[in-house]
N, C-alpha and C positions, 0 to 999 in steps of 0.2 A: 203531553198535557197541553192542551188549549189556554191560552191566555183569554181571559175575561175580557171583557168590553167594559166600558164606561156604564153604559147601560145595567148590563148584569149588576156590575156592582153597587150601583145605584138602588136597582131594586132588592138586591141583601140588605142594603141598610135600614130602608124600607120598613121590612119585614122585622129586624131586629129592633127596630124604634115601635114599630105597632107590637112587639112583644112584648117588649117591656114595658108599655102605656097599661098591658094589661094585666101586671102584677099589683098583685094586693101588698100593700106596706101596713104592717102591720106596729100601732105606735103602743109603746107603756105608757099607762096611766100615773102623773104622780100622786104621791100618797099625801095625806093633811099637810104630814109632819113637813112635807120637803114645802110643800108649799106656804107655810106658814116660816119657815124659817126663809123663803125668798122674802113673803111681803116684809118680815122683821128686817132683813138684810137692807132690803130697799128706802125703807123709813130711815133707820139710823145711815144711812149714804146721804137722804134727803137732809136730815137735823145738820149732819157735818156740814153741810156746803151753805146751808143758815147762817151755820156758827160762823165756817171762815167769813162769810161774806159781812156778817156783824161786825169779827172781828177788822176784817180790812177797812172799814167805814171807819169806826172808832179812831184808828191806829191813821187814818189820815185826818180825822179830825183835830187828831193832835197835834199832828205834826203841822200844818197850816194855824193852828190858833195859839197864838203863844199862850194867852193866858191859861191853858187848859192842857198845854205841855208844863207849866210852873208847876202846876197843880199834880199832875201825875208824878213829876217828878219830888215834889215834897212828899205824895204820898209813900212812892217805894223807896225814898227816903225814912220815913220814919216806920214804916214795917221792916226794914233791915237795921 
């Protein structure tokens, strides 16, 4: 058997790259439902990262303002 050349093999790859450039890919369609349950998905991700971000604002607000740590703390004070 003959050992290939650099060349030859070069040009096989060639050949298997313009083959495959000229395969059809063929994609599935998604349905409402998946897609309606992404955009839901994505919203309530969006609302969480609202929430924590409110909540980490607040929660340093307090901690920097005494009067307003007094104040939280009389409140969960007197709900417990």
């Amino acid at each position: 058997m003959k050992k290939k050349s650099l060349f030859d093999i070069a040009m096989e790859q060639k050949r298997e790259k313009q083959n495959n450039d000229n395969n059809i890919v063929i994609t599935h369609k998604n349905s409402r439902i998946s897609i309606l349950v992404e955009i839901i998905g994505k919203i309530l991700k969006l609302v969480f990262y609202i929430l924590i971000c409110l909540l980490l604002t607040i929660g340093t607000t307090v901690l920097v303002n005494s009067e307003l740590r007094n104040q939280l703390i009389n409140v969960i004070n007197t709900n417990i």
